[in-house]
Phi, psi and omega in degrees: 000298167262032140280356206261311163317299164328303178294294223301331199312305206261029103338297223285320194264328193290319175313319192251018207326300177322316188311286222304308234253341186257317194274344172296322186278006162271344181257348181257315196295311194305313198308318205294288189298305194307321165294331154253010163307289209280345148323280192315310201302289213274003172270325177279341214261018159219062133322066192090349163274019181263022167273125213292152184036056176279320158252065132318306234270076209236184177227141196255138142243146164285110156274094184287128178269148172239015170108342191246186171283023157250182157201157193229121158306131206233146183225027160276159163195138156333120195310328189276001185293323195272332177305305189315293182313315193277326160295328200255327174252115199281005158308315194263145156257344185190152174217166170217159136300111158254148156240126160274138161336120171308313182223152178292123178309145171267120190244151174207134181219094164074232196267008196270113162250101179243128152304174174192092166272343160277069183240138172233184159239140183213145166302148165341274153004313197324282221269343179261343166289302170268151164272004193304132190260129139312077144002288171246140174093178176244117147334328220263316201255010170312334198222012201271347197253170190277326172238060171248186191209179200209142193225127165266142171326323181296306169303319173293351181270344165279342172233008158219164187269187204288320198258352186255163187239095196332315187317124166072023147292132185280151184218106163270132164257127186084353181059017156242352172197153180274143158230168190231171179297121158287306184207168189256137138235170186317150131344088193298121216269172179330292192278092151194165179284339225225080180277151172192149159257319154179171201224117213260187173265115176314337178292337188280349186281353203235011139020269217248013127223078199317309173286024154262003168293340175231062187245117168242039142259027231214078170269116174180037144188192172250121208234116161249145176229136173283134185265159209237299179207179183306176167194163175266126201265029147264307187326298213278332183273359172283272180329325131319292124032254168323278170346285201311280163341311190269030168217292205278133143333322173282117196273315184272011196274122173252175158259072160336168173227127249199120165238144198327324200287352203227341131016286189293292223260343190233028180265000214272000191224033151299108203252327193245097215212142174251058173231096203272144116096039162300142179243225209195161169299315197281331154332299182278316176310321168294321168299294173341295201293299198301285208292344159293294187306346146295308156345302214258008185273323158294332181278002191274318195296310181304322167299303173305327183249354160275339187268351188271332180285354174301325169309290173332312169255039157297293170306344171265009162244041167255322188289333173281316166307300217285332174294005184096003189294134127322133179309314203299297193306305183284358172273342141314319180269351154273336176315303208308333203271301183314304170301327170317307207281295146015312183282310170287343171271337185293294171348292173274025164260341203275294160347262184324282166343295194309306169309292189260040162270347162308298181302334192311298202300325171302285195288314194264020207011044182208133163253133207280106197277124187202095187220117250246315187260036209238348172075014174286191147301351171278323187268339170309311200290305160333291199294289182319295180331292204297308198298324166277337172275324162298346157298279183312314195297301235243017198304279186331296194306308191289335169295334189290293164288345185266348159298359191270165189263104216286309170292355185277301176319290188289349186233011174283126141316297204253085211281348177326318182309326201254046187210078171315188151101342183298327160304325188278336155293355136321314160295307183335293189317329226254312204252261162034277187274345180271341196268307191312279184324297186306344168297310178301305188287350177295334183274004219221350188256263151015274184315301183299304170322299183295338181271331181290321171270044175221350148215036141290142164300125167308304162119359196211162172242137179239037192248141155070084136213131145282133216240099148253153174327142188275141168325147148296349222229069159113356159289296192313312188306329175217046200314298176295336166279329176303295194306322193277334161255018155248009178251045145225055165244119188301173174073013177293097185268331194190138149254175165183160181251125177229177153272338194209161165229142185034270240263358193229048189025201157230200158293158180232154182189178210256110167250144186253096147009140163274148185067015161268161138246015202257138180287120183251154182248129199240127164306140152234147264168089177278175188183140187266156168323140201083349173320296224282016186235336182263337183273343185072050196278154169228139215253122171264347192211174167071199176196172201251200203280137181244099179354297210289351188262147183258349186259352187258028177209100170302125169254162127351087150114350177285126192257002172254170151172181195251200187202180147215178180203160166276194172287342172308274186308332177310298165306339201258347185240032130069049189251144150293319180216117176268357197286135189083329190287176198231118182250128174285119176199177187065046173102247232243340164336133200205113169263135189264127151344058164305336192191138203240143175249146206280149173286152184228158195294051174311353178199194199295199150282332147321348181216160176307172171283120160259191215285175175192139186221127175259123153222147171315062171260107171297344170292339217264315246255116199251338200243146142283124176227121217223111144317077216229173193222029194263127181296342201254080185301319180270332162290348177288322149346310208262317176270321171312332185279350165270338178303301187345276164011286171346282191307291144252101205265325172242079191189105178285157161316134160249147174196168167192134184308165186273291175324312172287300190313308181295326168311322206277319152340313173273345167327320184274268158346352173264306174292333170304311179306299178311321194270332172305320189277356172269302172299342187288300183316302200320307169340286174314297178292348180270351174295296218278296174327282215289344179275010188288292193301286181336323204257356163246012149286282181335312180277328174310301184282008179235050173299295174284019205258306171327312196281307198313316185302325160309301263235307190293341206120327210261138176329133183293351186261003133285325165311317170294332189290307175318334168253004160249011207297316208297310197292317168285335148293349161281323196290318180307301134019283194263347132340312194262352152265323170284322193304258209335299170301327199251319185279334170312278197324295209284016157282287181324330141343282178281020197248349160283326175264151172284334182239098181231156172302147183301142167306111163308109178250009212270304206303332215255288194295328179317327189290281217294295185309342194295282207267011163261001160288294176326297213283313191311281191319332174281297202291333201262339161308303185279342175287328157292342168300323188297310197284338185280342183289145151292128175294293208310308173310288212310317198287336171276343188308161189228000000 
């Protein structure tokens, strides 16, 4: 029997090519995209659970009061917190600390000199905390010694060869001290918070500040902890909480408690976070939507065009009822066809995935494991997808067809009578095109937002500045001659020294107001004299810091110094004019107001400008930031990088544009786009395939209806219009259904940024003229074909 089901479906599609060949390719186009949604999709939402007891596994963040009606979440906390928590609350069994590199490290093995900016210091612990898998080495004994290192495979393939074994292998760092090799560990996969290239002994990062292991005003770094068993996680963030107070100063700092599993997806209103490429719940519901609703404009297509073709095979299920066929049987013999095409679009969606899985991984910037023959989860989702899009496309049809009345049918001339359904293909149609139109203006939305923070004024100029790292090794000692010999490389216009530069916020730490005693936790930024000629900062009161004063740059043991702060803080200490007044921070440090700065953008455009305190600490300073006026960006490069040289001979140039750095910010809103304008096509074109089909049925059955008229007299540019008349009017139709639902969505949308672009309104007719050209064009390729037949044929036509 179903082999009998089989021959006949593939008569029926080998019979119809043009049909077959249009619902195979809408159904490989819907299968294709929809398989990698939800691959990306299904990457986020197991994001760090493949760790054993991952939900064990939580993080304490800081809910900061900043003085006002905002408080911010910070999810850095002070090194003594996490010993402290695992002694005093028997809720923990174990906890570790990671910290990033203050600076990225120079590793040198023989001739080799690399940066290694994915470097963390981490507790012992780590691995008993994480599943990250040891290749090589014990976990339990990897990190217990003071100059060992951890190696990712990647790493280990940049400094030893293929045959050699790394374990007890010498490493120099900074060209100031050895470490030697413990372990090899796996790669950290895609789905996780926590990149590292390789990884030291949290003891060995704090060198050169000791005193921050037992600071507890002091945020830099990140504390995870192991649960003993489940718990309630208000209960446990009270207690932490409390646990905090009988150590920390800050009266107003509370806590929360954050479990691994929930990181990735539920961070978005973190502001200060060691979480790279976190998304949001709504990120994946919104992916999630588009790939169904592409899914389901191929499955309409499948529908639309089997119930229109149904006329054609009327007499044959009349001719099958009165031969003894079951309703049951025949809903089987349309099921069957319908999964053959299924089958076959699923095949050539396995393609496609394969093919456009580079571009996939390039716009959404992860890549993606998807090997089709590999019996994962990939050839499972495939195999279900084909199998549910061939149920759902073809149910309604076969139920549609297997309806007809063997008498109705067989004594019918014409069979159009016994054939419904044209409202629901009208709405179909209707809905098509209202998703497609809705794609376009979301991309058109996107696209405008992303252009606006890429030129809205800033508050700072970031165009032709280079920003590198200060050495660990041989600056400081003769600081002023290294500057001095990089500001005579032509086309050098200004330097200056910070902790931070614009476009990467700053630090936070706690000050206390003149006329206050209460501490606020305020960003801050050192910086050396010249910041405000190389960042282009504008000094609105006041002035900015001046080389020639020895009081306007805090030394070592200085219990004064000066500041500037922006407008944001001026408002937040409820001051009218700060020039003279005094904010107390660092212990006992007592800063004078020198200058007041227009506020400037220090982070993305999702948040307001917040308070910012600029002061001169020559310990604070990490970065060069050198200001040039050269067209030739890369020979200016290229001779700074022979000063470099000289200079620091084991240590390569590190560098990065301020203007790419800051640009970069925006890279998630930059892939948003891109991937909306890539589904808004996929979208338009399986719309346009199916009014393809629809407008060459449609025309097919009315051919002689086409010649008489011709025949009566009427004009092909009536003929033409008459027969595209139907169709521009649904597409106008679903215009008046996405604008409204597409401007709703994409408000909320823009309710994620503090800063937003004016509504692209330009975006709604661009839209509405976009796909009523396409469908006239689509629909208008077969109508001329119709209106163009010779009546005498067309009058012969069957």
């Amino acid at each position: 029997m179903f082999r009998n089901y089989m021959t006949i479906a593939w008569r029926n599609l080998m019979r119809q090519k043009g049909y077959s060949l249009l619902n195979v390719l809408g159904l490989a186009l819907g299968m294709a995209v929809a398989l990698l949604i939800f691959s990306f999709v299904r990457v986020d939402l197991r994001w760090d659970r493949w760790h054993d007891n991952s939900d064990l596994i939580v993080r304490p963040v800081e809910l900061q009061d900043f003085g006002g009606d905002e408080r911010t979440d910070v999810a850095v906390t002070m090194a003594p917190l996490g010993p402290m928590l695992v002694e005093e609350l028997p809720e923990f069994e174990t906890m570790t600390r990671v910290m990033h590199g203050w600076r990225a490290p120079v590793l040198m093995r023989g001739e080799k000199r690399l940066y290694e900016s994915s470097t963390a210091y981490v507790d012992s612990s780590f691995f008993q905390v994480f599943s990250f898998k040891l290749l090589q080495g014990d976990p339990e004994t990897a990190l217990t010694r003071r100059d060992a290192v951890v190696l990712t495979e990647e790493a280990r393939d940049r400094y030893f060869e293929a045959d050699e074994n790394p374990i007890g292998q010498i490493l120099r760092v900074n060209n100031q001290r050895d470490v030697v090799v413990t372990a090899i560990s796996e790669d950290p996969p895609p789905d996780t918070h926590l990149k590292y290239a390789m990884l030291f002994p949290f003891d060995a990062g704090l060198d050169d500040q000791r005193e921050n292991l037992d600071d507890w005003g002091s945020n830099f770094l990140a504390t995870y902890l192991k649960l003993v068993a489940p718990v309630n996680m208000d209960t446990l963030a009270s207690k932490v909480t409390e646990a905090y107070h009988r150590h920390g100063d800050w009266a107003e700092l509370e806590f929360w408690v954050q479990p691994l599993n929930d990181m990735h997806l539920n961070s978005e209103h973190i502001e200060i976070d060691i979480n790279p490429g976190k998304s949001s719940m709504n990120n994946v519901y919104a992916l999630g939507a588009v790939g169904v609703f592409i899914l389901l404009l191929a499955c309409i297509n499948f529908m639309n065009l089997s119930t229109a073709r149904a006329i054609t095979r009327a007499r044959e299920v009349g001719l099958r009822k009165v031969s003894g066929a079951r309703k049951r049987e025949l809903i089987f013999q349309f099921l069957g066809e319908s999964l053959l095409v299924s089958f076959f679009a699923m095949l050539l969606a396995a393609l496609v995935v394969e093919l456009a899985g580079p571009w996939f991984a390039d716009v959404s910037g992860r890549a993606l494991e998807f090997n089709v023959f590999s019996g994962s989860f990939a050839t499972w989702m495939l195999l279900g997808l084909g199998a549910a899009v061939g149920i759902l496309a073809g149910l309604y049809p076969a139920v549609v067809l297997s309806s007809f009345k063997p008498v109705t049918v067989l004594k019918s001339a014409d069979s159009r009578s016994t054939m419904g359904g044209g409202r629901l293909r009208r709405v179909l149609v209707v809905f098509q095109f209202a998703i497609s139109i809705g794609l376009i203006i979301a991309t058109g939305v996107v696209y405008a937002q992303l252009q606006y923070g890429l030129t809205k004024p800033l508050g700072f100029d970031k165009e032709n500045v280079l920003v590198m790292p200060i050495p660990d090794q041989g600056f400081w000692d003769n600081y002023e001659d290294h500057l001095n010999a990089f500001s005579k490389v032509p086309g050098v216009v200004d330097y200056a020294l910070s902790s931070r530069v614009p476009s990467r916020g700053g630090s936070s730490s706690g000050f206390v107001p003149e006329g206050s005693d209460r501490s606020r936790v305020i960003n801050w930024n050192s910086v050396s004299a010249g910041g405000d000629k190389v960042f282009g900062w504008e000094v609105l009161d006041g002035r900015f810091f001046d080389p020639e004063l020895t009081t306007d740059r805090w030394r070592d043991g200085d219990t004064t110094g000066v500041m500037l702060m922006n407008e944001a803080a001026v408002r937040q200490f409820g001051w009218d004019d700060p020039i003279g007044k005094t904010v107390r921070g660092f212990g006992n440090i007592t800063f004078t107001v020198i200058g007041l700065i227009r506020d400037y953008h220090f982070s993305s455009l999702h948040t307001q400008i917040e308070p910012m305190l600029l002061v001169n600490l020559g310990p604070g300073f990490s970065l060069v930031s050198i200001r040039y006026n050269r067209p030739d960006a890369h020979a200016f490069v290229q001779e700074l990088e022979a000063v470099w040289d000289e200079r620091f001979p084991d240590r390569p140039l590190d560098y990065v544009f301020l203007d790419e750095n800051f640009d970069s910010m925006f890279r998630a809103e930059e892939r948003q786009a891109h991937l909306f304008q890539a589904f808004s096509i996929v979208a338009v074109l399986i719309a346009c395939l199916g009014i393809l089909g629809l407008a060459a049925f449609s025309t097919g059955r009315r051919t002689r209806e086409i010649a008489v008229r011709k025949v009566l007299g009427a004009s092909e540019g009536r003929i033409f219009g008459l027969l595209t008349r139907e169709f521009a009017i649904l597409v106008l139709l679903a215009n008046v259904i996405a604008w409204p639902a597409t401007y709703w969505l994409m408000s909320k949308w823009f309710e994620t940024f503090a800063y937003r672009a004016p509504w692209p309104w330009w975006v709604f007719p661009a839209a509405a003229v976009g796909t009523l050209l396409l469908a006239l064009l689509t629909v208008g390729l077969q109508a001329v074909k119709a209106v163009r037949l010779r009546p005498a044929m067309a009058l012969r036509y069957e």
